[in-house]
DRENZA-711080 format. One line per field, with one value per residue (C-alpha): x, y, z. Coordinates in steps of 0.001 Angstrom, whole numbers, plus 500000, padded with zeros to 6 digits. Layout:
N
px c(X ...)
py c(Y ...)
pz c(Z ...)
//
This chain:
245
px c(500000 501358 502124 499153 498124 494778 494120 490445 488664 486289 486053 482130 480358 476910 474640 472348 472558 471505 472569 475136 478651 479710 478106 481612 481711 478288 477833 476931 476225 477981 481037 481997 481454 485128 486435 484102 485505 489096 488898 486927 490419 492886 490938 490599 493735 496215 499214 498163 499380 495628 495667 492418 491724 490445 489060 491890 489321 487834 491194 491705 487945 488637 491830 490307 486973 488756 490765 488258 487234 489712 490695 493057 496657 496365 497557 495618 495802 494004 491868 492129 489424 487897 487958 490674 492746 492163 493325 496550 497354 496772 498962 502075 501055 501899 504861 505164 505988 502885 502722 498932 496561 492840 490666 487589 484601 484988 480889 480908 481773 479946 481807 482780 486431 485934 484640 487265 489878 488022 488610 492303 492897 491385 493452 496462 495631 494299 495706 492989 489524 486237 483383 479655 476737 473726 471226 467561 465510 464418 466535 465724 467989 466514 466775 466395 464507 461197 458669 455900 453787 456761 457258 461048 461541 463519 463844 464368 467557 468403 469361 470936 474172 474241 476114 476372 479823 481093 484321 486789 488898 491786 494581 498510 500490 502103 498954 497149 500147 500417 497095 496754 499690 496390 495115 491657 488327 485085 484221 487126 483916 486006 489556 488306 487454 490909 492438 490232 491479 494823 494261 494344 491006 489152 488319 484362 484744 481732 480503 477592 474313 474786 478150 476230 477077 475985 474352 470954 469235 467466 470611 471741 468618 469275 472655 471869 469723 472059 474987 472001 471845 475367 475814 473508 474379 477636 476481 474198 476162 477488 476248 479278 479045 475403 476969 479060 476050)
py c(500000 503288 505971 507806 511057 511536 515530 515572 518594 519438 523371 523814 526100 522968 525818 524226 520841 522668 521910 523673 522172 522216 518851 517226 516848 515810 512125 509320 505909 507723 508583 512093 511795 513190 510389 508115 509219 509227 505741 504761 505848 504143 501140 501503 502675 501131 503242 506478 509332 511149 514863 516788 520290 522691 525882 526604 527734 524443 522090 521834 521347 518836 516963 516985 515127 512885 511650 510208 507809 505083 507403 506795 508608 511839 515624 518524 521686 525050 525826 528874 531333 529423 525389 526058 527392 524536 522416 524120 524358 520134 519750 522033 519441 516604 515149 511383 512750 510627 509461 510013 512503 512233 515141 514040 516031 515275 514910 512000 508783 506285 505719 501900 500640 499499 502358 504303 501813 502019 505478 505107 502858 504764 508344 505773 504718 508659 510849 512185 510618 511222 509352 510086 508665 509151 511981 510735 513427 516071 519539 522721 525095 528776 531612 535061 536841 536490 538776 540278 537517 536092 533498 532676 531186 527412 524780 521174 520113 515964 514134 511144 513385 514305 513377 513870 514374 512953 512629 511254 512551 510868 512493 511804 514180 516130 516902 518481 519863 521606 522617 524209 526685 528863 531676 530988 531387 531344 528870 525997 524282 521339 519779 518237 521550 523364 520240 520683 523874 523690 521240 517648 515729 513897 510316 509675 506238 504821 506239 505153 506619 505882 508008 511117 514561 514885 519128 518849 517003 514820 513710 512453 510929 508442 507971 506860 504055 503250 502785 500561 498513 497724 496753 494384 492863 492193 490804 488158 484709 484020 480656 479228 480252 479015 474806 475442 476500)
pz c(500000 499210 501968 502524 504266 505692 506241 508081 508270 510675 510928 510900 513693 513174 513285 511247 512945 516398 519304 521610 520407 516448 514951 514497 518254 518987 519709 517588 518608 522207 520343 519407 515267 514513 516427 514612 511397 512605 513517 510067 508423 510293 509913 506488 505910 508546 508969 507096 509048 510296 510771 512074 510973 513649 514525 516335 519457 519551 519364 523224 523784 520946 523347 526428 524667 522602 525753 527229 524009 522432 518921 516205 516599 514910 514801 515571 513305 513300 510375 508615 507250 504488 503667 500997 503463 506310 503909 502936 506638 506694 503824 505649 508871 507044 507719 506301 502896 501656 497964 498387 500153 501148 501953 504068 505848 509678 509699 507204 509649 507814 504782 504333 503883 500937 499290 501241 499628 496071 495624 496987 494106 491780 492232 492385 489118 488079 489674 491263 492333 494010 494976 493517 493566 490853 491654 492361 493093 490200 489555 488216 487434 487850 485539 486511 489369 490360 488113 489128 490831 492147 490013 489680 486097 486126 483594 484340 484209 483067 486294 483819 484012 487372 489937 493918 495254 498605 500280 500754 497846 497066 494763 494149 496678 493481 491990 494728 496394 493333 492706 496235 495002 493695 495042 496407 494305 495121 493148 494988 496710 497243 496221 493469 492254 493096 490772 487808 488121 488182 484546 486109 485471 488351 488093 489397 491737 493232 496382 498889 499564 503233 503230 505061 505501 508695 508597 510095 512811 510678 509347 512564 513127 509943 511008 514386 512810 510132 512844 514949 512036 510986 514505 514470 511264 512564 515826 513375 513286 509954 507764 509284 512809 512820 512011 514889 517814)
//
């Protein structure tokens, strides 16, 4: 496996996911969800050096709570004022000299090893690579303000080549070291973005519905029964166990 670099961030205030800390410290399944997501990596990923990205007025709320769980060895870095530049300050915190880097929301702790792996191979192979999943729901693109009535014009726009982007993105260290040499733009949503830019295409890998962004309280809600249920599919005996009872 090639040396790898994990840069998580985790710089959101949560406002809209309520409650009185930022959402990547709330609990989940009584776990603080950026420890959840730390661990998903070095499980994943065994030996990839993990680095956290923090508001840098949050990171020793952040140590004192994550002492008191079992989480993955990892730095701590503050954030800066925009995503782009919380990510630049993970790249200067690395210090493995990895041959590949991930980027990965600190409120998505459900993606699976395997498609964490799947989209490893994939920028290995690319370059650079990000996992989607196909749009189900029906877009319109609007056009225009409202006119007199209110009415905001729109026209439909064809889901068949759409696509929803998650995290973890996965690129060779070269190419999005170099890419984050830019000046930031508005329009750098993610890192896939900033490497489009900077001329290197981005290989789509297949992602998983059940890879949530945890934003709002209903998301946690679904995550909470999601976790419930993995847990109990691996409590299930196996085919084989069940000759042996």
């Amino acid at each position: 496996m090639e040396r790898t670099g994990i840069i998580i961030v985790a710089g959101g205030s949560g406002r809209r996911a309520g409650g009185a800390r930022p959402k990547q410290f709330a609990f989940l399944g009584g776990m603080p969800v950026l420890a959840r997501t730390i661990n998903n990596f070095a499980a994943a990923m065994p030996g990839a050096e993990i680095v956290a990205v923090l508001p840098e007025q949050h990171i020793e709320f952040w140590n004192n709570l994550a002492a008191r769980f079992d989480v993955a060895a990892h730095a701590v870095v503050a954030g800066g004022a925009e995503r782009f530049d919380s990510v630049k300050n993970g790249l200067a915190a690395l210090t493995s000299d990895p041959e590949l880097i991930a980027v990965q929301d600190g409120v998505r702790p459900l993606g699976t090893a395997a498609m964490i792996r799947r989209v490893a191979a994939a920028a290995a192979r690319h370059g650079a690579a990000i996992p989607v999943v196909e749009a189900v729901d029906s877009f319109r693109e609007t056009e225009g303000e409202p006119d007199a009535e209110g009415i905001v014009p729109s026209r439909i726009v064809d889901r068949r080549r759409l696509r929803i982007v998650q995290t973890p993105q996965f690129f060779r260290a070269e190419v999005l070291r170099r890419a984050y040499e830019a000046d930031y733009r508005p329009e750098f949503t993610d890192d896939a973005s900033v490497v489009e830019a900077a001329g290197h295409p981005v290989c789509l890998a297949e992602g998983e519905r059940e890879n949530l962004k945890l934003t709002t309280p209903e998301d946690f809600t679904i995550a909470e029964a999601l976790l419930a249920a993995r847990e109990e599919a691996e409590e299930e005996p196996t085919e084989t166990d069940a000759k042996h009872l």
